[in-house]
N, C-alpha and C positions, 0 to 999 in steps of 0.2 A: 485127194491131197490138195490137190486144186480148189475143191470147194469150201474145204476148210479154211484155206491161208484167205479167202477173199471174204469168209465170213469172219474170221477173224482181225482183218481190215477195216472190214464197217462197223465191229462194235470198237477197234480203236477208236474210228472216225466220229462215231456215235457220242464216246467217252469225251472225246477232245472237245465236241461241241458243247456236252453237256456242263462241263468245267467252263468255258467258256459263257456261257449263259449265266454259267453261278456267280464268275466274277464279277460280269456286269451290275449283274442284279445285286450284289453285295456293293459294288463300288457306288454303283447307285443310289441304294440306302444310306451309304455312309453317307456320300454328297448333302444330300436329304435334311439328313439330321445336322451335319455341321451347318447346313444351310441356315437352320429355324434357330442351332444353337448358336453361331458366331456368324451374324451376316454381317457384312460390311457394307459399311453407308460411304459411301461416296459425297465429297465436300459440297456443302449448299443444297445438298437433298431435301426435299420434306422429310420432318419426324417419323418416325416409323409407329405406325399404331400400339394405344398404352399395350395393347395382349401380346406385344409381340418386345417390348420396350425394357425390360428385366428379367434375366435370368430367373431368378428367384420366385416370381411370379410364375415363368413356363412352366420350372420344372420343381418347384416348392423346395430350393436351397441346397445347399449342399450337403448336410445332415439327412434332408429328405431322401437324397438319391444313393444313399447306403443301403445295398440290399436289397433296394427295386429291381423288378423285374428286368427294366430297362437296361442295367448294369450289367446283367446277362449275355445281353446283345451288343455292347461295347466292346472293341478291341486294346489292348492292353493302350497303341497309341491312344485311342479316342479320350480315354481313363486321362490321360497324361493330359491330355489338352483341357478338359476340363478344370484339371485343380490347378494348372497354367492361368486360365481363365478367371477363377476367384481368386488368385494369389498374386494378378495382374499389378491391379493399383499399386499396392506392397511393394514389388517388386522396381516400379519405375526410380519409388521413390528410394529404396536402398541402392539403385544400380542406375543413376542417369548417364554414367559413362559407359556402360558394359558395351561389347558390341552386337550387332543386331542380328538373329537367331532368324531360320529360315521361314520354318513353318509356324513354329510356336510364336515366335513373332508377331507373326500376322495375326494368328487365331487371338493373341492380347490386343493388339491396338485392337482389332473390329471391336472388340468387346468394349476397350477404352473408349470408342468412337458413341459407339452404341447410347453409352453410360453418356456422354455429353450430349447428343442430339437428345436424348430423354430428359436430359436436367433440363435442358430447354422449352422443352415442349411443357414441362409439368407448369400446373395453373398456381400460381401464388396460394398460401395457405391465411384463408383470410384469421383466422382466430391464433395461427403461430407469432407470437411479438417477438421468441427469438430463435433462429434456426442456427443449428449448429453449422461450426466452419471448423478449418485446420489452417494452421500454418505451420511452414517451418522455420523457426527463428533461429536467432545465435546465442538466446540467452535460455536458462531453464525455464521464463515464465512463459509460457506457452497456456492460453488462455484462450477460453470460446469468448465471443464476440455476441453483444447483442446488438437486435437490430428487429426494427418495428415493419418488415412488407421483406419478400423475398426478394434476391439477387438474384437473376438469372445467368446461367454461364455460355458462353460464345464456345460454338464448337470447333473442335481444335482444326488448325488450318495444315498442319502435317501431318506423318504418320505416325510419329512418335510423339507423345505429352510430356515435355522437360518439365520438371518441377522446378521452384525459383532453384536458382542460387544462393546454397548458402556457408557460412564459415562457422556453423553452429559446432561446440563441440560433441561428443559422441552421447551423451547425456540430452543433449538435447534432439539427436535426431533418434533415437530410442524411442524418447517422449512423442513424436511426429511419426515412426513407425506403429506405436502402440494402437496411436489413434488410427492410424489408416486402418488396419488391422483389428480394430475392433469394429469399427463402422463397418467394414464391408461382410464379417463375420458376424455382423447382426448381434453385438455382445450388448452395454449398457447401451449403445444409441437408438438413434430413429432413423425411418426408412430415408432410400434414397431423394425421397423429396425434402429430407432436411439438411441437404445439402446448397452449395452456393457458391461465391465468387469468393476467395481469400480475399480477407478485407480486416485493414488494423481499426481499431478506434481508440480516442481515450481511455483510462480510467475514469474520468469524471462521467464521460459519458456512459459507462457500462454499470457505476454504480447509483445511476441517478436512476433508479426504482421506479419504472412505470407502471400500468395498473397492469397490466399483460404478464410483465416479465415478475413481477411481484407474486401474481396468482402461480408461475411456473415455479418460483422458489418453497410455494408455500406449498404445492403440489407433489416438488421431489421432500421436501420437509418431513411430511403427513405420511409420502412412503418408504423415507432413509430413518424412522425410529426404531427401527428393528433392527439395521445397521448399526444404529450408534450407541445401541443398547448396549451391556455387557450380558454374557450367559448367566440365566436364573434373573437378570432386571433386578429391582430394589423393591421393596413394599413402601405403599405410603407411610408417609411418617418416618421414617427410617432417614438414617443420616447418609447424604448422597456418595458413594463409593468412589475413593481420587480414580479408582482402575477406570472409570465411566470417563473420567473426564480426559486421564489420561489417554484411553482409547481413543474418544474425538478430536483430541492434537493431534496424533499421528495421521488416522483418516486425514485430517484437515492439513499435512505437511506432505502429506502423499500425490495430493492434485495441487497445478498448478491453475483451476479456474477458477475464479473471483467467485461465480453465482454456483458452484459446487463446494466453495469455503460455506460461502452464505446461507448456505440451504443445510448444511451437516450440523452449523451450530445452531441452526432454528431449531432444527430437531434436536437436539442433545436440551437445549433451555425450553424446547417444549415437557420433555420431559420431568425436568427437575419443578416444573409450577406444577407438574400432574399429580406430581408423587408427592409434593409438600402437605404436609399437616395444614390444617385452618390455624390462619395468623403466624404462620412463621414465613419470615420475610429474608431471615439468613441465610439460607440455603441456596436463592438465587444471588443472591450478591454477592458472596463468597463465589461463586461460580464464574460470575462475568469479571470480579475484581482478580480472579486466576487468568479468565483467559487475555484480561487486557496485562497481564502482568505485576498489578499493583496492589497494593494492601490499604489503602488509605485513598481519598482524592489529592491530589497534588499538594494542596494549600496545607496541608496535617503534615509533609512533611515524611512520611514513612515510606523509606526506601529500601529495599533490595542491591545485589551491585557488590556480591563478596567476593576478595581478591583472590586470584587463581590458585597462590599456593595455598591458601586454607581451606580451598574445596578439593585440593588434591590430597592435604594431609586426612582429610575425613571420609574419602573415598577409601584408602589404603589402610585408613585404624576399620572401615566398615566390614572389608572385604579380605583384610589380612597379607596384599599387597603392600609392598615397599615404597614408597614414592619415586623413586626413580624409574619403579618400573612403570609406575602410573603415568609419571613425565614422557615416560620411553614411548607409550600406547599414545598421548595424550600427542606430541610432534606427528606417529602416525598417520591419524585419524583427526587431527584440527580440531576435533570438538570433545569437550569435556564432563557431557549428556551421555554422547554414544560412548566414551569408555567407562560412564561409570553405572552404565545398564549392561554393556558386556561383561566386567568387571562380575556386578551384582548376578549377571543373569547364568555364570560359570561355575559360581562359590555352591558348593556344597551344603544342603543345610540338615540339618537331623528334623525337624518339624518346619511346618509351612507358618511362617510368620501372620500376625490377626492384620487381617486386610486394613490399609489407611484409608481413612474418609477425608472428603471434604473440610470439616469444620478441624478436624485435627489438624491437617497439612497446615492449615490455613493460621490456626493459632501457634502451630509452631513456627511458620514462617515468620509471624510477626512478632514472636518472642525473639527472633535471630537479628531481624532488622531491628527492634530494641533495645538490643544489651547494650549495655556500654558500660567502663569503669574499667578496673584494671585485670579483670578477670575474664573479661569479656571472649577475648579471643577463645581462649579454650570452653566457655559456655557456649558459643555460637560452634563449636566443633563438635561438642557431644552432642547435641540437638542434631546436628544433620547428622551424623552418625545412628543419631535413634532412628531418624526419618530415613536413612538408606538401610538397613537393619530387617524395616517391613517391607521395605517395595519389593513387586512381582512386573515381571512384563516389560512395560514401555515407562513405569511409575521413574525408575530411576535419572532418564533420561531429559525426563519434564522438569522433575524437580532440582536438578542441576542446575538446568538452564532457568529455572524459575530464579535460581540463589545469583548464578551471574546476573541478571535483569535482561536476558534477551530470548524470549523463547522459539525464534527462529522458524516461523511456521505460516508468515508471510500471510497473518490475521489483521489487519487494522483496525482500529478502534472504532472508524465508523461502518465497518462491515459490522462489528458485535453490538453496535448499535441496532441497525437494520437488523440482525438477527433477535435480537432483543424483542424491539417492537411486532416483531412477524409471529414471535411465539407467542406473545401475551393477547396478539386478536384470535391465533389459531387456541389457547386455551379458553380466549371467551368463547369464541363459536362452539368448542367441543361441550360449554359446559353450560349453555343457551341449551344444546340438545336440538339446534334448528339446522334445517339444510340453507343454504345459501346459496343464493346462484353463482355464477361464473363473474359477470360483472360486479356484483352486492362484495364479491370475497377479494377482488381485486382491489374496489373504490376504499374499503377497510383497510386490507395491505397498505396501499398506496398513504391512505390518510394518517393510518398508525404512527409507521415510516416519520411521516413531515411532521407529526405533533411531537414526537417523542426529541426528534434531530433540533427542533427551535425551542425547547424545555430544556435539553440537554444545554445549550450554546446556550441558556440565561442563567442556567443554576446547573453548575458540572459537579453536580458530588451524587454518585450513585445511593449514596445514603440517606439519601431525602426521595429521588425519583424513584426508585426498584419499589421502596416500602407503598408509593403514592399510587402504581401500575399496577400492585397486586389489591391494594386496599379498595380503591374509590376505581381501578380502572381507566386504561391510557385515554378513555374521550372526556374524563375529568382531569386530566393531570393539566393543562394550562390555568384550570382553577386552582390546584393545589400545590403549584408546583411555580413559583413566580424567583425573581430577580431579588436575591435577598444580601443584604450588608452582613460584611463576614464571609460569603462565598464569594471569591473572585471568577470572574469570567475572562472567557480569552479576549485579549482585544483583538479588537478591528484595526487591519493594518491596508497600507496602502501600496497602491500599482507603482512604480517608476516608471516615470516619462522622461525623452530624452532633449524635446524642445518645447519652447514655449507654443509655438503655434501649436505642437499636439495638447496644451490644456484647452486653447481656445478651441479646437475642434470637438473635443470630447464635453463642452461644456457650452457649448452655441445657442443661444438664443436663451440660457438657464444662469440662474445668481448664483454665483461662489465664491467663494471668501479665499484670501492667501493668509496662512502661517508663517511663522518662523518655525522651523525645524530646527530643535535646539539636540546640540550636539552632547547627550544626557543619556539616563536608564528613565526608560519608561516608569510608571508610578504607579498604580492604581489604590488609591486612598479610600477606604472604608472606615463609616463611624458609624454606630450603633445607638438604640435610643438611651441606651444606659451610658453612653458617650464613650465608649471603648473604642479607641481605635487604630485601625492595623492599614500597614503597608503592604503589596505584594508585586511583586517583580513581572511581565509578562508573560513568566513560564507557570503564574500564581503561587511563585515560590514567597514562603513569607517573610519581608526583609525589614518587619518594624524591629527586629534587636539592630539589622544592620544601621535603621535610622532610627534612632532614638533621639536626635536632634528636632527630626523634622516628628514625629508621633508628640514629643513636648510643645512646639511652637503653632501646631496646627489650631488651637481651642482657640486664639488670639486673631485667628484668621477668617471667623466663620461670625457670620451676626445674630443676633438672639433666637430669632424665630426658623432659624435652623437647629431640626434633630435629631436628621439622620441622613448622612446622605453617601455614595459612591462617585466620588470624581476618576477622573483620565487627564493624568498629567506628567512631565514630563520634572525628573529631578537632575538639576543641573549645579555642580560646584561654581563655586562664584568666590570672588575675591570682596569680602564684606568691606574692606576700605575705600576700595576704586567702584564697586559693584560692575566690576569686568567679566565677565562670565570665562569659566575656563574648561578647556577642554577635557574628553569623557579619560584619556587619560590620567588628569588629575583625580577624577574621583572613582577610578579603578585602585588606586592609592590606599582608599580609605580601607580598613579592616572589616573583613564580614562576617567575624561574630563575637559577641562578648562585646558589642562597643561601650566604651562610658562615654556620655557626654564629656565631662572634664577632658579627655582627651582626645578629641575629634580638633582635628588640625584642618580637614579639608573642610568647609563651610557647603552647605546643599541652600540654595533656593528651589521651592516650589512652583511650576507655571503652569495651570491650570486651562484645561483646552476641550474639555466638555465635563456634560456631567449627565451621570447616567441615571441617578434616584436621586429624591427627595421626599424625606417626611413622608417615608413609607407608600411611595407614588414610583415605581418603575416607569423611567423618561424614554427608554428606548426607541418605541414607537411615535415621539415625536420629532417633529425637524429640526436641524442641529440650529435655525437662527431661535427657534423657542427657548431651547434647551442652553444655549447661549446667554439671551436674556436671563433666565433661571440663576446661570451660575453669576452672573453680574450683580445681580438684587440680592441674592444672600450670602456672599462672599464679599469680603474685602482686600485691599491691596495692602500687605504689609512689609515695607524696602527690606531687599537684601533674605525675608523669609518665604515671601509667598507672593503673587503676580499672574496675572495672564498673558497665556500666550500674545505675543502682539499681532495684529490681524492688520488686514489689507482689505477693503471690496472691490480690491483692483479689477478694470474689466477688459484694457488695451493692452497691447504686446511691451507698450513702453514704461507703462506702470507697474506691471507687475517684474520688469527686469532691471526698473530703479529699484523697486521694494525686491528682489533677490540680489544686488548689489550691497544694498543695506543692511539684511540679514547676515550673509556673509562677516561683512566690517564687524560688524555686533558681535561676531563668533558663534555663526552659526552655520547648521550645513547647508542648506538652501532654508526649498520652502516646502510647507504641506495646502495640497489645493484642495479644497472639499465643495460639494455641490451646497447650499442653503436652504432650500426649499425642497417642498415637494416630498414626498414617501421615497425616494433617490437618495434622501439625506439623513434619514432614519441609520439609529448605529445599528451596524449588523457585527455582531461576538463573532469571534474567529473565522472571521473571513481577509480576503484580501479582496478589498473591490473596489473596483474601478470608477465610484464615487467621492474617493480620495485618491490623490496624484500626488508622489512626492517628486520633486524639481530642485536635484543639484547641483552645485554648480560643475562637478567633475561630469553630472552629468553629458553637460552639453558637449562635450567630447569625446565620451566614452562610449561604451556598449547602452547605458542606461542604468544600471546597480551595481553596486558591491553585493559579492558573495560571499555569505557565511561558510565557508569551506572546514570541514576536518581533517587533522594532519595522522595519517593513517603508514606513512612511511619515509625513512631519509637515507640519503647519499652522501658516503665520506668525501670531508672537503679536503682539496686540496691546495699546496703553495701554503699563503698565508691562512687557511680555514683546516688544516690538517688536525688539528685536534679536536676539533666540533664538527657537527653537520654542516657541509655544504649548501645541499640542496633539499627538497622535501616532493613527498607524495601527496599530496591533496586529495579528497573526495566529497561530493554530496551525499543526500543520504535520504534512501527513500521508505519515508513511514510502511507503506503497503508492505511490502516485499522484506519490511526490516532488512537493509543491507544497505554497505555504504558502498558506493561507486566511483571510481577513479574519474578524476577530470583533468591534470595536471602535473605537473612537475615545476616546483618555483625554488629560485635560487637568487632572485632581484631583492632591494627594498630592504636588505638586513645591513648596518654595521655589524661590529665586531662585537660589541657589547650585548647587542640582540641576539647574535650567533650563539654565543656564551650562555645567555638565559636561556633561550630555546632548548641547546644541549642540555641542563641542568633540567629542565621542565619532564623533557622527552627520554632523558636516557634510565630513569625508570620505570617509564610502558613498553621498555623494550620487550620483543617477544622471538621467542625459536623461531616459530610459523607463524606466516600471515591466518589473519581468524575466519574460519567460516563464512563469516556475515559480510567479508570483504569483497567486491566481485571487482578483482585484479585486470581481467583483457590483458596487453602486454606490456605491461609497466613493471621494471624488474628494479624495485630500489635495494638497497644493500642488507637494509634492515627492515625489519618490519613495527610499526608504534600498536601499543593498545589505545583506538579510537579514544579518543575523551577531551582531548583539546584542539577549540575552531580560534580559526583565524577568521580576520576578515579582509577581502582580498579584491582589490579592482585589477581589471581585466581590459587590455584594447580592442579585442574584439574575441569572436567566439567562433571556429571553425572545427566541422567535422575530423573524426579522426578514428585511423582503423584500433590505434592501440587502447584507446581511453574506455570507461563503458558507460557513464555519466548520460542518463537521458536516450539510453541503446533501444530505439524501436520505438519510439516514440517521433521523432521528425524522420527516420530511416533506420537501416539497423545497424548501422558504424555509431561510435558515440558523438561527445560534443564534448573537444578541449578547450581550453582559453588558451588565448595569444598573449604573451608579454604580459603574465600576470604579475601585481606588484602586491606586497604584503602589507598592509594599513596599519593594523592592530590588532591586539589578541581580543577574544571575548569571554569576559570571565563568565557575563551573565547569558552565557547561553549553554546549553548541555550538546551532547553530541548528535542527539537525537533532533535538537530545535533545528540543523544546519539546513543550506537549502537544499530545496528539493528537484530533483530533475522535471516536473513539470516546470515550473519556475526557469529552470536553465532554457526549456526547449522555446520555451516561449519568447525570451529572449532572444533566440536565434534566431526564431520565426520574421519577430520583430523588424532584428538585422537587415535578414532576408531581404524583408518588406520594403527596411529603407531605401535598401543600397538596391533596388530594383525602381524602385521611385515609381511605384502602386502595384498592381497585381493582385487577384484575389484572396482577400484574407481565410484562411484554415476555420473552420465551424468552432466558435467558440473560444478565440482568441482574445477576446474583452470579458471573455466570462468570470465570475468570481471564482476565486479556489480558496487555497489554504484548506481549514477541517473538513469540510461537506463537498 
């Protein structure tokens, strides 16, 4: 008995040990492994070797370790800490407040730790010109950033990684979880070396197409045409399918980044040249005049822009909806696209409708924008009814917004440019049949780009350039493609400066001339050799009905051996008795269409201040004192009809501030200062550059410019304003992003009588709901206006603001409101779309900044030209 219970002793004793040895040796193991999988680096370490520097790398991903053997040998904890470990990143940034977890915790940061001492250590990617970034913003445009050499990131000096701070709403941190969440999951991105420091930049600067980033657009182009294709593609020769196009706005309303807009529509218009028949030149310019929104170049006149209730009644005759109910979805849902693709995409059909093409939508749209006469309404109703009748898909949703005129999809005009040009080298290369190198396909990109952008800026009518790109080829289009009379170009406008010493700094040691800034509408006057000749407004709208005075009196102004030419100048009312010049007021007066001469009350002179052609001779490229000369030797001065700007070659502070005393007295608003010489002085088309300076006199006091603002919203007045508008909602309005952006609240600067019009003006854009395109922050006015009418508005100064969104993420990510803003005048001759723009705002505040810090480092690109390009 005895020797039992003591053998029965030592194999307990045995057992106990050998349990004991197992746990070691399992604990051990585990150790082991957590060790190689989640080491933690300690701060100011050396990098840890690349083989040991990525997960991903160790163990080939997280996909890979499904089902491995390894997985086997894992404890259900081990399991847990793993997809802890990839779902790290993710996590910080949904949960920066959570509180901090024991084990799992730790096993994330090491990993976080890890991931930054490796970004560090990784060697710059010499041939990457842009490596991807994240940010988290406050607004939805959340955009990848380029950038020519890598950022290296600083490892984190805690144990936790706060991400910024932000006030974005839920939409936008989705957008910023997506992205974490795809990166680390290895979805559409690149490995961890294309990561980096968050870093904003311009839009100028991200759309200024280097050879690098060019070759990357033209790279994801050549392999998103399978993406942007539609199922089954098209056959050549075949009329291009609206479902094709319609599919690339959505893709392209879906991302918020600039060079994945740019690269979706290279591909969709590589497409459309691939598949075109020889010599049909309609198919791509119907296509680009879709995606820019327009049916015509400006100057023709052919507009879109149809009122809300006649696309609601057409929606409801298409769909078999009531209008009310259509109104009921349409308050919903804010946009009148998505209820009438809901709408269409619900209804019941017995047969599938014949697919809509291209060239149909296309001439039915501009049969809609044509009618007119007293039948017209209900023509323009049947027609979009026909057109909502066929649509499938996303068709419906386009082509609403096509009828309103805003397609909402955050495409700019000079992105569809760049896309334009990228596709017409990527169809020469494909149809060369040659390889090209890396550099050869970049310096093409690259040169495409800039020949196509300074052809576009001298002749803006897709109707001459698309036909010249498919025919002769974009490295002939500056041969065929030239400055012609009858095509208006944009003009060249100028910086605001706020003192005189900043002209003399910006113009030191160089010749410049001073204007009068005449208080007028710009002019731009075209005659033809057959002597035809047309006026056009700066938006190139054509305004020779609204002057018929000045198109009759012009032939009297011009000397024999002139026969053709395009001047810039400025048309100013003027009192023909006293030849008093009178303010732009008085000739807001005059009527804008149908004029007769017999009754034209308000009198225009002409004043003449460059000239761009002559006798079939494009002057652009030379310097304004030649061009000057030019307009002196074959023009004449005829009182009270036509004249030259009056000039200055003032060159001292005190000359040029008697000669802006002068101009004032004369009834004008200052001056215009332009450089004389030099390639400096050369006209550059729609730009704003800083080779001309215009000098206010509100200037010298003020911020430095009047704002063209849009009235987007108002506040019932009260006391004596109780039956009108009080007060108002202002915003700018930013081409890219199509949307207008709040900057204000102004309720200064109106009598009674202005109150009065204003209500009258504005209480028929009233709306249910603020629109879509409006990006509100926290401005809560009573009412909401339909965008359409600017003001123009000075400001005492410009200070950040959490409510406003005007200029949001570009100087910080709070916006930029004005102080004590006063109301000047309305502008008839400006549309909603011309208003300013938040670069324009920020820059101005930049400015501010600058002064009222009295030097400091200027921002990269703060003198740089903007406006179009």
């Amino acid at each position: 008995m005895a020797v039992r219970l003591r053998a029965s002793a030592r194999t307990r004793m045995f057992q106990s040990r050998v349990r004991v040895a197992i746990r070691y040796l399992s604990f051990t193991c585990m150790r082991r492994q957590q060790t190689l999988e989640f080491i933690t680096m300690p701060k100011n370490i050396k990098a840890v070797p690349p083989q040991q520097s990525s997960l991903k790398e160790m163990w080939g991903g997280k996909k890979k370790l499904k089902g491995a053997a390894l997985d086997a040998s894992l404890s259900p904890k081990e399991e847990h800490m793993e997809v802890d470990d990839v779902k790290s990143e993710t996590e910080n940034v949904k949960h920066e407040d959570s509180p901090p977890r024991s084990e799992e915790m730790d096993v994330e940061q090491s990993t976080s730790l890890t991931k930054n001492v490796k970004r560090k250590e990784s060697p710059p990617a010499v041939n990457d010109a842009k490596l991807k970034r994240r940010r988290v913003v406050e607004s939805d445009e959340d955009e990848d950033v380029k950038s020519g050499h890598t950022v290296s990131a600083k490892p984190s000096s805690s144990r936790k990684q706060t991400p910024p701070k932000s006030q974005s709403n839920g939409k936008a941190k989705k957008v910023a979880e997506m992205e974490v969440a795809e990166e680390i999951n290895g979805g559409a991105a690149a490995s961890s070396a294309d990561e980096g420091e968050d870093e904003v930049v311009s839009e100028d600067e991200e759309l200024d197409v280097d050879g690098a980033a060019a070759s990357k657009n033209a790279e994801a182009a050549l392999s998103r045409t399978a993406e942007v294709d539609i199922k089954g593609g098209w056959k050549v020769g075949e009329p291009v399918p609206y479902a094709a196009l319609a599919h690339v706005f959505s893709l392209i309303e879906a991302t918020t980044k600039r060079i994945e807009k740019t690269s979706l529509l290279t591909a969709f218009l590589l497409l459309v040249i691939q598949r075109s028949a020889k010599g049909d030149t309609k198919s791509l310019l119907q296509a680009v005049y879709l995606c820019i929104n327009r049916l015509s170049p400006d100057y023709i006149g052919v507009e879109l822009g149809i009122g809300e209730s006649l696309l609601i009644k057409a929606i409801g005759e298409s769909t078999g909806r009531g209008n009310a109910t259509v109104k009921a979805d349409l308050k919903k849902e804010g946009d009148l696209g998505l209820v009438a693709m809901n709408s269409k995409n619900n209804q019941k059909t017995l047969f599938k409708p014949k697919a809509l093409t291209l060239p149909f939508v296309f001439s039915n749209l501009r049969d809609i924008a044509l009618a007119s006469g007293q039948s017209s309404q209900a023509k323009k109703v049947s027609i979009i009814t026909k057109l909502l009748a066929s649509c499938q898909g996303f068709e419906a949703k386009y082509i609403i917004r096509s009828l309103e005129g805003k397609l909402r999809i955050g495409n700019a005009e000079r992105s569809v440019l760049v896309a334009l040009a990228h596709a017409a080298v990527l169809a020469e290369k494909g149809k060369a049949g040659k390889k090209w190198s890396q550099e050869k396909l970049a310096a093409r990109l690259t040169e495409g780009a800039e020949i196509l952008k300074a052809v576009y800026s001298e002749l803006p009518t897709y109707d001459k350039v698309i036909p010249a790109i498919l025919e002769a080829g974009i490295d002939k289009l500056r041969e065929t493609c030239k400055l012609t009379p009858g095509v208006p170009l944009k003009p060249m406008l100028a910086k605001p400066t706020k003192a005189i010493g900043e002209v003399l700094d910006r113009f030191e040691n160089k010749k410049f001339t001073c204007e009068y800034k005449y208080d007028g509408e710009r002019a731009q006057v075209h005659m033809l050799h057959d002597g035809t000749v047309s006026v056009f407004s700066r938006n190139s709208e054509d305004m020779s009905k609204k002057y018929p005075d000045l198109v009759e009196q012009l032939p009297h102004c011009f000397k024999e051996n002139t026969k053709s030419f395009v001047l810039d100048a400025e048309a100013v009312a003027i009192d023909r008795i006293t030849g008093k010049l009178m303010p732009f007021q008085e000739l807001s007066k005059r009527k804008r269409k149908d004029v007769k001469v017999e009754d034209i009350q308000v009198c225009v002179c002409l004043f003449a201040f460059d000239l761009l052609y002559l006798n079939g001779e494009p002057l652009l490229q030379k310097p304004l004192n030649e061009r000057r000369d030019l307009l002196r030797e074959h023009f004449q001065v005829v009182p009270g009809e036509f004249d030259f700007a009056k000039s200055s070659d003032a060159e001292s502070i005190e000359e040029i501030q008697i000669f802006l005393e002068e101009s004032v007295k004369d009834g004008c608003e200052g001056l215009m200062v332009k450089m004389l010489e030099s390639d400096a002085s050369y006209y550059e088309p729609s730009r704003r550059s800083v080779n001309w300076l215009k000098l206010k006199k509100d200037y010298l006091a003020g911020v430095g410019d009047s704002l063209d603002l849009v009235v987007v919203g108002g506040y019932y007045g009260k006391g004596k304003r109780t039956n009108v508008y009080g007060a108002f909602l202002l915003a700018c309005y930013d081409s890219d992003s199509e949307e207008f952006q709040t900057i204000c609240k102004i309720g200064t600067g109106f009598s009674e009588e202005v109150l009065q019009t204003h209500y009258d003006a504005l209480k028929p854009l009233e709306l249910t709901k603020v629109r879509g395109d409006v990006k509100v922050g926290g401005a809560k006015p009573d009412v909401w206006f339909e965008p359409k009418i600017v003001w123009e508005v000075l400001t005492a100064d410009l200070s950040m603001s959490p409510i406003y969104t005007a200029a949001q993420g570009l100087v910080e990510e709070r916006g930029i409101s004005l102080r004590f803003p006063r109301f000047l005048r309305i502008r008839d001759d400006k549309a909603a779309d011309d208003a300013t723009g938040p670069e324009q705002i920020a820059e101005m505040y930049e400015r501010q900044v600058l002064a009222q810090s009295k030097g400091g480092k200027k921002k990269k690109g703060a003198d740089a030209d903007d406006e179009f390009w």
